[in-house]
Each structure stands twice: as C-alpha cells, then as structure tokens.
C-alpha positions in Angstrom: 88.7 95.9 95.4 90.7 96.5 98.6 88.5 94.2 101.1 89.5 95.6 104.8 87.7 95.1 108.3 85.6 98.0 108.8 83.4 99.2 111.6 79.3 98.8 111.1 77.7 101.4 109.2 76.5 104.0 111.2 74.3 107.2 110.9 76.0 108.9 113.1 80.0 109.8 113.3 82.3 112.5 114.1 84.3 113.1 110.8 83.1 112.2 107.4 86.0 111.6 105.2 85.0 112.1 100.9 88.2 110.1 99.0 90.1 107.4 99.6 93.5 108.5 98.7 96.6 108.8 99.9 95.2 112.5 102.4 91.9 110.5 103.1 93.1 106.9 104.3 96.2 109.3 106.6 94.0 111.4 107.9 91.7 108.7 109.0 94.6 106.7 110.7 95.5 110.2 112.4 91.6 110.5 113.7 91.4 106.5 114.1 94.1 106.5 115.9 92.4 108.6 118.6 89.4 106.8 118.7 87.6 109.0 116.4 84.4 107.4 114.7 85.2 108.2 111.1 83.5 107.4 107.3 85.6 107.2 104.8 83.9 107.1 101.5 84.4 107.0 97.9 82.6 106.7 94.6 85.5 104.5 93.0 85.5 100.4 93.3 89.1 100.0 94.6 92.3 102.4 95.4 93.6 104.4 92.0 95.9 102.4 90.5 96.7 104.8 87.5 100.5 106.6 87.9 100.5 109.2 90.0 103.2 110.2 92.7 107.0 109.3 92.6 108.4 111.1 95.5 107.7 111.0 99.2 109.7 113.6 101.6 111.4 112.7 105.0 108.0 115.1 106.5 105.8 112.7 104.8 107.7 109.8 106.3 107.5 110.8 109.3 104.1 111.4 109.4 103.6 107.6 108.3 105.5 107.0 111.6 102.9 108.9 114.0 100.6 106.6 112.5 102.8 103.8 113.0 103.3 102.9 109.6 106.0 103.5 108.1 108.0 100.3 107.8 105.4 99.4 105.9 105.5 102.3 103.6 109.3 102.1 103.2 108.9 98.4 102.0 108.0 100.6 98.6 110.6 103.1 98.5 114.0 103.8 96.8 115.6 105.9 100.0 118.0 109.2 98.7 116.9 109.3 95.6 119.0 111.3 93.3 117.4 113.5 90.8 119.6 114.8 88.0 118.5 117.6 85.5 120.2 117.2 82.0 119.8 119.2 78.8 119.7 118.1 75.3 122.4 116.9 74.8 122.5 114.7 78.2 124.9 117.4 80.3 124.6 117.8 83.5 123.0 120.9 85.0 121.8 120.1 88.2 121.8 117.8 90.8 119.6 117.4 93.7 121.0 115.0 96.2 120.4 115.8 99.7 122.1 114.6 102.4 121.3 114.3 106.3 118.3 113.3 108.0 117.5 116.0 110.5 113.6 115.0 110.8 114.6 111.2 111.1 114.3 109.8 107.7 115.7 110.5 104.1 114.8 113.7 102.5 114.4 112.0 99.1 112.5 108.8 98.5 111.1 106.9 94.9 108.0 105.3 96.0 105.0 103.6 94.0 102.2 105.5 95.1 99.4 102.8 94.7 101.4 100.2 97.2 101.2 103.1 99.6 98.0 103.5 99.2 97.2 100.0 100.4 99.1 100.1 103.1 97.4 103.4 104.6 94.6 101.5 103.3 95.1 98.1 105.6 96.2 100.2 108.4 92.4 101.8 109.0 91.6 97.8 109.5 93.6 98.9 113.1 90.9 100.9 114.5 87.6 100.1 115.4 86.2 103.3 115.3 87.1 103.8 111.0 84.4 102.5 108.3 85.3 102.4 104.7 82.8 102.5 102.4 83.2 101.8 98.2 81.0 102.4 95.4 79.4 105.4 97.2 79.2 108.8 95.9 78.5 111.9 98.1 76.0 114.1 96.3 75.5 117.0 98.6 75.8 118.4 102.1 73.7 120.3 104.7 75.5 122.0 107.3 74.1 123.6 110.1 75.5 125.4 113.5 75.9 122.1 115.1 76.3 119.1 112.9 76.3 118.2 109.0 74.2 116.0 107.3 75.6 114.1 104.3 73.5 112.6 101.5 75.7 109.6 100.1 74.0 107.4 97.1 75.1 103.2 97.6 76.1 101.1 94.6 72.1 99.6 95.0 71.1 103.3 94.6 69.7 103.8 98.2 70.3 106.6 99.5 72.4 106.9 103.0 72.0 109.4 105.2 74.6 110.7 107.8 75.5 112.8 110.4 78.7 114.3 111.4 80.3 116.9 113.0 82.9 117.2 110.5 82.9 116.9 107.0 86.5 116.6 105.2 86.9 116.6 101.7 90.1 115.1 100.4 88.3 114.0 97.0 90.5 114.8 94.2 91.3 118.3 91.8 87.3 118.0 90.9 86.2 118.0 94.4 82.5 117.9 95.3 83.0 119.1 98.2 85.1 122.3 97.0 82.3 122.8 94.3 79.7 122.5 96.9 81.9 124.7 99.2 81.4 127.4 96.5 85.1 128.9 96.8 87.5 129.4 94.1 90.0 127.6 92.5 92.4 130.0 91.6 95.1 129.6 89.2 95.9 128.8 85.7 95.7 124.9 84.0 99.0 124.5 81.3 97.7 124.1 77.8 100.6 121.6 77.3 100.0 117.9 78.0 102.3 115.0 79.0 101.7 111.3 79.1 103.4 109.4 81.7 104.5 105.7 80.9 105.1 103.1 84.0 107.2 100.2 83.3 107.8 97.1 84.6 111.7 94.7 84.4 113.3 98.3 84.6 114.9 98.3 81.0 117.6 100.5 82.4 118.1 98.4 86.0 119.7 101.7 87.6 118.9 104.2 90.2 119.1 106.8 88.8 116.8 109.5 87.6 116.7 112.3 85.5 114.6 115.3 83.9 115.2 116.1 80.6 115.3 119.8 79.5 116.0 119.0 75.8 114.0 121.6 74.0 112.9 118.7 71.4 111.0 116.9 74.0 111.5 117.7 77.3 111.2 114.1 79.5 111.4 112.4 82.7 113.0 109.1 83.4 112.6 107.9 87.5 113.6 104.8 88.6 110.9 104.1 91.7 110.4 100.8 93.3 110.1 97.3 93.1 111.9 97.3 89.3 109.2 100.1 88.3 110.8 103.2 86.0 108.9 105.8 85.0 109.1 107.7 82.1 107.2 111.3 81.4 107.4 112.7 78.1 105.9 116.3 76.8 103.2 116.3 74.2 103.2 118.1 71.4 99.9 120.2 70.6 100.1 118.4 67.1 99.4 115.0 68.6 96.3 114.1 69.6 95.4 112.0 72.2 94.3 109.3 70.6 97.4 108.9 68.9 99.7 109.0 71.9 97.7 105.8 73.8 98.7 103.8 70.3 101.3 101.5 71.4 103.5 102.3 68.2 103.8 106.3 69.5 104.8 105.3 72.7 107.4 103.1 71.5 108.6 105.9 69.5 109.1 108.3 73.0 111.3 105.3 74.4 113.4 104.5 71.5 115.8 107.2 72.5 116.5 105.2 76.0 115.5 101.6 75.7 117.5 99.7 72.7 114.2 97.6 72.2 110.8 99.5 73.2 108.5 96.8 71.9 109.8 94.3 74.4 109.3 96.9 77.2 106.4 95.6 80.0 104.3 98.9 80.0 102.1 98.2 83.2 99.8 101.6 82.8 100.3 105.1 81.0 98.0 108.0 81.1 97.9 111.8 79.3 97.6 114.7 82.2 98.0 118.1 82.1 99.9 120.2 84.6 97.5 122.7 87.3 98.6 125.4 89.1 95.4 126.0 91.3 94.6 126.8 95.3 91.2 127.4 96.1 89.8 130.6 98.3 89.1 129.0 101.8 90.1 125.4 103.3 87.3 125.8 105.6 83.8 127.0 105.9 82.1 126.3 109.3 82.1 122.3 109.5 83.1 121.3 105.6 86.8 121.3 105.2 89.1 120.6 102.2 92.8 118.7 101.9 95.2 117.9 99.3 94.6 118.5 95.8 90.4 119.5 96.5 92.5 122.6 98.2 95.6 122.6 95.7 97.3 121.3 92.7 100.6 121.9 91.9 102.9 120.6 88.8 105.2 117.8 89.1 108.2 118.9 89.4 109.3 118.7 93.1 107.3 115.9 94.3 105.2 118.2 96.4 101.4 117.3 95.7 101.6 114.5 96.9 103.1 115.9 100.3 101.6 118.9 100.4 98.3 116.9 100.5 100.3 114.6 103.5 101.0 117.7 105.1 97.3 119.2 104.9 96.5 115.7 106.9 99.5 115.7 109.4 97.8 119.3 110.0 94.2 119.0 110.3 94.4 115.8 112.1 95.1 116.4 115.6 93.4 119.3 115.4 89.9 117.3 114.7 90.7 115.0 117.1 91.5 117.5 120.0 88.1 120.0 118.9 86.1 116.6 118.4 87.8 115.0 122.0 86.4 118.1 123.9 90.3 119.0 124.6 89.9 122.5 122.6 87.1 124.9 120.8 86.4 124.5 117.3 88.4 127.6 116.9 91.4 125.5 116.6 90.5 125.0 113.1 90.5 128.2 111.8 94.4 127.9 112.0 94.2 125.0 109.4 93.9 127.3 106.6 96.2 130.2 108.0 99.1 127.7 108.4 98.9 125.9 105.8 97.9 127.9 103.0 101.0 129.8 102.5 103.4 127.0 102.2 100.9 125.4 99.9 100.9 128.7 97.7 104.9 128.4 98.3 105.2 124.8 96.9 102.7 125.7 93.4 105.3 128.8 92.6 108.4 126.7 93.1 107.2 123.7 91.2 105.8 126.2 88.2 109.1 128.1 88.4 111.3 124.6 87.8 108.4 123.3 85.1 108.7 126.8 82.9 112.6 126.1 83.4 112.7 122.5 82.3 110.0 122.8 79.4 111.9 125.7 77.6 111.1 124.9 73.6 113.0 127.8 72.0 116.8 126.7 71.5 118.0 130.3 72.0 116.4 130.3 75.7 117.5 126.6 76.3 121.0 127.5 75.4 121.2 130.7 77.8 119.2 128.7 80.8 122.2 125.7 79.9 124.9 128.6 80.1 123.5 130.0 83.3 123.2 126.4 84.6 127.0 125.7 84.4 127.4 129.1 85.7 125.9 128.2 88.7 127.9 124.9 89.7 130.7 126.6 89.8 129.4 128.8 92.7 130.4 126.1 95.3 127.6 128.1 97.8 125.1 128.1 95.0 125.5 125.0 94.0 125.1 123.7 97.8 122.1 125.4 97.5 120.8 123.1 95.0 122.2 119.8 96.3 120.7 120.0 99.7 117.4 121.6 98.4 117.7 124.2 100.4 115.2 126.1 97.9 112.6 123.9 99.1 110.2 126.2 100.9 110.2 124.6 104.9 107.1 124.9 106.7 107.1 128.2 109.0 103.9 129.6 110.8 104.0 132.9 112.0 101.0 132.9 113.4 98.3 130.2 114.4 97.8 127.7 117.2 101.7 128.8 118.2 103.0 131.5 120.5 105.3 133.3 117.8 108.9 134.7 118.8 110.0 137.3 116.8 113.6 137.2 114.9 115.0 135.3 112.3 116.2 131.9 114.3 112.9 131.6 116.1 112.4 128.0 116.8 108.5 128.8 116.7 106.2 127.4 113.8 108.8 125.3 112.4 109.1 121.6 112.8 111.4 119.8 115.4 114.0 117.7 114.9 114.1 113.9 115.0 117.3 112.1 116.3 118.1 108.9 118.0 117.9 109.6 121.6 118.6 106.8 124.4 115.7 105.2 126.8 115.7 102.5 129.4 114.9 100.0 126.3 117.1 101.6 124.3 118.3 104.0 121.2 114.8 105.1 120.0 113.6 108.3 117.1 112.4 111.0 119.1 109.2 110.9 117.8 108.8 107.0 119.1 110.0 107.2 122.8 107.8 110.8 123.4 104.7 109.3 121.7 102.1 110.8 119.2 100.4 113.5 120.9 101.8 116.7 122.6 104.8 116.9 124.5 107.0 119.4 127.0 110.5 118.8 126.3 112.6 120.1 128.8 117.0 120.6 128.4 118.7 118.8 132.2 115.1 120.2 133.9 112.6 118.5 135.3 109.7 119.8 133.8 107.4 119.2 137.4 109.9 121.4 139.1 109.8 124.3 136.3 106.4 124.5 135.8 104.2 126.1 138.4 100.7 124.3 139.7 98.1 125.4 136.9 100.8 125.0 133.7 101.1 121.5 134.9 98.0 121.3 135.3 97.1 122.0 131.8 99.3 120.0 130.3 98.6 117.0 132.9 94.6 117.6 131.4 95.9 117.6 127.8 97.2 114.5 128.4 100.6 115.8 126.8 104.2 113.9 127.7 106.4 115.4 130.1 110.2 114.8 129.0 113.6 115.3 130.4 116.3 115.5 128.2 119.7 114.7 130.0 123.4 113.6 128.4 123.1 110.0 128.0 126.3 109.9 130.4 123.3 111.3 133.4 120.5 108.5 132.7 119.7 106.6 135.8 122.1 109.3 137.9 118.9 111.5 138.9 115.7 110.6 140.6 112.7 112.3 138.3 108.9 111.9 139.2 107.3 108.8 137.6 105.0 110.5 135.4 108.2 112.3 133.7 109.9 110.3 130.7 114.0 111.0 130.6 115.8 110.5 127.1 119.6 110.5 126.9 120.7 113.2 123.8 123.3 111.5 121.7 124.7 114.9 121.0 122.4 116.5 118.3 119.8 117.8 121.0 122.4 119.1 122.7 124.0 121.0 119.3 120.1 122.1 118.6 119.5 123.3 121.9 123.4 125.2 122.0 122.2 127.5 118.9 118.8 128.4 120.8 118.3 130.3 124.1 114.9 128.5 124.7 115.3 125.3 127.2 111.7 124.3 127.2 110.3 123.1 123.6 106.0 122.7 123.6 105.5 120.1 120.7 101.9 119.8 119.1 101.4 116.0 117.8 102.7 117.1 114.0 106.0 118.0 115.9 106.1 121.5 114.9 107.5 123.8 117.6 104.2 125.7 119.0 105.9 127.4 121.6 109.4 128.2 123.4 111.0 129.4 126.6 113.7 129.2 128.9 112.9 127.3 132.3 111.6 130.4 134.1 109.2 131.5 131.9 107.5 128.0 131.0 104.5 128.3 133.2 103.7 131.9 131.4 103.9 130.8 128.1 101.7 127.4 128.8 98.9 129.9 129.7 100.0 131.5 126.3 99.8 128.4 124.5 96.8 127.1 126.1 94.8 130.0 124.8 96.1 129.9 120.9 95.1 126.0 121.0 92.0 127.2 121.8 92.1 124.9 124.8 88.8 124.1 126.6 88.9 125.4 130.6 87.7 122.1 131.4 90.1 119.6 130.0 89.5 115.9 131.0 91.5 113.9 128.0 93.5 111.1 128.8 96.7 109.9 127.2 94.9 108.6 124.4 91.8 111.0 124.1 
C-alpha cells in the first residue's frame, strides 16, 4: 500500500472524493491546493497497478503543472511519441506525429500510468486539508438541500459517517455513485475482447509504436517508459479466457515480434473489452461524476485517460470557487454542459479509428489499405493526420464563458502556453500568471482599462492582473504594483495579431472565458461575473 501523510479523519468536509485514480488523486490536488478539506476514499488496498493507460496529452500535462507536478510526472514519460498504423503486411498507412507545443508541452507522450498514479498520489501528502483513506467502501449516499451525508464501511467493518457539501464520484466504469445517481449509461460494450501484455527489458529496445490492422489479428505494440512495451492483441471469440492467461498462448501472440517469447519478462497482462458508454447527467444536486463513472471510450486515441484529466481540470476550480464562497452553486451546472460534448466527441472518434483498425474481412482490409495510401498522397490530408488535427479540441459555446459568435472566436477554447520573460526570468505562461484566474491585457495596463467596479471584481476574485509588453519594453514603463508585466517572445504577439480582442479573461483551467478589446473590458467583466455565477459579495484572497 501507498503510505502518505494524511489529515485526521474528520466527519465533516467539503468534498468527498469516491476513487483513488488517476481523476480522484488530480482533482484532490486541484481542491487541496485551495485549501479545500477533502476525503478521498477507496475500497481497494493500494493504487491499481494492472495496465491501463499509455498516453498522456500536452492538456493533461499541463494540468499536472497547475498542480505543480508535472516534473514529476514527466520522470515517467516517452515525450512525442510517434504512433504508426500498419497493415498486414507491416505497410505503412498512417502516421501520427505531431509537432509543436502551442499549450507548453508535447502533444504526444508514452507514460506508465501506475507511476503517475503515485505521484498524484504523494503530491495530496502537500496539503493539509486532503485525507486519504484505503480499504473503505462507500455504500450509499443521502443528499439533502444543503449537505450530503456519506455512509463509508472501514476495513474493521465500522461504519463511518460523513458530511459534505460535495460528493464526487470518480470510481471507475462500475461506479457506485453513478448507480446510486440512477442515470444512464448509454452506449454499446464490444463483444470482442483483447488482452493486453506489459513487458519488462523492452525485447525490441526502440521507440517506436505501432497498431496493427492485420485482419488475422489486429495488435498493438507501444514502447512506454522506463524499458516498459506494451503489446495489445485481439481475441478471438473461439478462445476462452482461460486459455489466453496460459503462459504458452501468450507466447504464441509474441512469437511474431520477439525472436524468443519465453525469455520475455511479462510484468502483468489482463483480458478487457472495449466500452463505448456516457451516462445521462454528470450532476444531480450535490453528487457529481468524472472520468470513466461519466464515460468510457475505446483505446484508440489515448483519450480516457484525459478525458477523465479533463473532467478534473474542469470541475476543480469550479468546487473550489462555489465551496470558497467566490460563486453560487450554479457554477456547476456548467460542468456537464461543457464537458459533455467533447466527451461524446472523444467516444465517436476513438470507436471510428477501433472499427477501422479491427477490420477482419480481407476484402474491407484491402479497400481501407487502398484508401489509406490514397490519402498520403494528399499532402493536406495527410497533414491532417500527422498533426492530429482530427482530434476533437475542447470548444464551449456556452457555459461559465461570455461566447463571441464567428468561426475564430477565441471564447471557450483554451489559451496558449509560451515562454514569456519576467524579472526572474523566461517562464511558461501558466507559471509566472499563477493557478487561478487572470486578466491578460496586450501593451495596456489593465488598472487603467478597467473602470472602478470591474476592478473591483476581479480585485475580490483574487484573479492576476497582467501586462503583456515586447520584451524590448520591460522595465521601460512604470505599472501599479499589484499588476504583473511579462515580456512576449513573439508568439503572444502572432496570437494576439490574428485576434481583434486585447483583453483575454482566463479561468484557472486556462480556457478563454471571455474577450474584448480595451474599451469594452469593464462591460464584459460584468458579463463574465454573472456567467461564473459570481457571489455580490466576494471576499477571496489570492489563495481562497
């Protein structure tokens, strides 16, 4: 078991947390990191240590980085990964290697999900106001208008008892919580099953990864981290279970690829089956649901495991601002409305590209091969592929945002990360203007843009006032104290050059919820102020 510090039990808290995985323990650093008292608790013994996730995404990253933990996260990463798709025969019909880093990190990363894990894990030992408890099993719910009160059953068998104002499942496909949310799951569960093999001493030693779409047995084979490859192999319906955890039959599905299977250091394998699932509501009153106890999605773009990242990097400050006093529960009936369509998004795409790659009928798999080869020849199309520009981005159209209508809207999508220049130095964006909201203002001073009562409700929000100037103007004006100047290397400049809007209003996940140029800024505050549900009253500091 995981031993970490943890805060005295307690029967009363703001947030009860059900499942310690990878949404659970990031969520609880986002709420811990606000002083939030938080539970965390799950029925297992330790962190999951079966395989699960191979991919993180630069969104994910960066999230690890608001909670100030992703140097440790990256110690378990393979950074621009390529993924190549082959067919039978081992030609090459796609390639996905994306270049750039416009949110700050790389867009494609191998990672082994259970060293994550325990470091999301170790970093809830930062925060006072987070307790972890093992062994203990949530086994219903009673919520009322003010407060819900959670019935947990201890390794001893006791029964605990407690009190919160929020209850957040984040416990897994079965989900208790879901069940005892009484939604739907809707959706469809393949029939076919594949068993995925973790290996240790990489028997092929190089980066690269591929998926297979040979119609004999379509496969996997991703190189991760630390000397770890995976390999994911379809089952056929002829082969029961019990014959594919036989050592002998997995040895069989790696003969293909490594010259001697039986010498090959099999850390852990396990037979899954590939869901295609969202359920009705995220939210009902004070019971809330994230990652897979909202959604499940097959394998084949990495997303589960950052959708679920994403549900946190969401809810998060929302809780912490409703739960601070800062804003009215409202706020978090936008969790569902913003997030549920790019969930829904992400489960088409990834069953779209897992129908592709698991064609069985030769005919098809020669036509989908032909259309394949096709397609790289389109230089545009093929671009398309490369970058992953297929990948659905997050866009809210409506929310806790103040939407602008038209196609290059800045609004409801997420802002970019670059180096910029301090007084200490270069610095990511995201570092120098902190982890809570900001005002970004192009060569303005944001004091002298916004009228009296704007400032005043950003001052009470305890959000960052910034300046951005041409690193060849830092030190050249006089600004107030309480406003932080950043010199652009050049890409805020390029950003803000194919936008009309000067002033940029960041919510703590750094999506854009609201723009403007400099004379309307004090308008759309009001605006904004009103969508986040702010409270009249706000008395928040900094770190509220």
């Amino acid at each position: 078991m995981h031993e970490t510090p943890t805060a005295a039990p307690r029967d009363r808290v703001d947030v009860v947390v059900v499942g310690a995985g990878p949404v659970g323990l990031t969520l609880a650093n986002i709420l811990g990191a606000r002083g939030i008292d938080v539970l965390v608790v799950d029925e297992r013994e330790a962190l999951i240590d079966y395989p699960r996730g191979v991919g993180i995404d630069d969104e994910s990253l960066r999230t690890f980085q608001s909670i100030g933990l992703v140097t440790q996260v990256q110690r378990h990463t393979i950074p621009n990964q390529i993924l190549r798709f082959v067919n039978g025969k081992g030609r090459l019909l796609a390639e996905i290697a994306p270049s750039g880093n416009d949110f700050g990190w790389p867009k494609r990363n191998g990672f082994v999900q259970p060293l994550v894990d325990a470091e999301l894990l170790t970093g809830l030992a930062r925060h006072a106001s987070v307790e972890t408890a093992w062994q203990v099993r949530m086994e219903t719910y009673e919520a009322g208008a003010d407060a819900v009160t959670v019935r947990l059953r201890k390794p001893d068998g006791s029964v605990r008892e407690v009190r919160t104002r929020y209850l957040v499942g984040c416990d897994g496909g079965r989900s208790m919580t879901r069940q005892l949310l009484g939604t739907t799951f809707d959706g469809t569960t393949s029939e076919t099953r594949w068993v995925v093999v973790d290996i240790e001493n990489d028997p092929l030693g190089s980066p690269n990864s591929y998926v297979g779409a040979d119609p004999a047995r379509p496969f996997a084979s991703i190189s991760i981290a630390h000397g770890i490859r995976r390999f994911e192999f379809m089952v056929m319906a002829d082969e029961p279970d019990e014959e594919v955890e036989r050592p002998e039959f997995l040895h069989r599905l790696l003969a293909p690829f490594v010259p001697r299977p039986a010498e090959a250091r099999i850390i852990r394998h396990r037979v899954y089956t590939h869901h295609s699932r969202i359920a009705g509501t995220f939210r009902r009153g004070r019971v809330l649901i994230a990652g897979d106890a909202a959604h499940l999605m097959p394998v084949w773009q990495g997303q589960g495991y950052n959708s679920g990242i994403r549900d946190a990097a969401n809810l998060g400050w929302k809780l912490a601002a409703v739960v601070s006093g800062a804003c009215h529960e409202d706020l978090l009936g936008t969790y569902d409305a913003e997030r549920r369509g790019h969930a829904k998004a992400m489960i088409e795409l990834s069953t779209t590209v897992g129908r592709i790659i698991s064609i069985r009928s030769r005919p098809l798999a020669w036509l989908r091969d032909r259309l394949a080869g096709a397609a790289s020849l389109l230089p545009s199309l093929k671009r398309y592929i490369v970058e992953m520009r297929f990948k659905p981005m997050p866009r809210y159209e409506s929310g806790a945002i103040v939407p602008i209508s038209g196609p290059q809207s800045p609004v409801g999508r997420l802002f970019i990360q670059p180096q910029v220049q301090t007084a200490d130095g270069t610095a990511l964006l995201d570092d120098a203007i902190g982890d809570w909201f900001a005002v970004l203002c192009w060569n303005n001073d944001p004091t002298a843009i916004l009228d009296d009562g704007a400032l005043k409700i950003w001052r009470g929000l305890g959000a960052r006032l910034v300046a951005i100037v041409p690193r060849a103007q830092l030190g050249r004006a006089a600004f107030p104290p309480e406003v932080l100047v950043v010199g652009d290397l050049g890409r805020l400049k390029t950003w803000f050059d194919a936008h009309t809007e000067s002033v940029v209003f960041l919510r703590p996940d750094r999506c854009v919820a609201a723009a403007s140029i400099a004379q309307q800024a004090s308008d759309v505050s009001r605006r904004l102020a009103a969508a986040l549900a702010l409270n009249e009253r706000v008395e928040v500091g900094e770190h509220a």
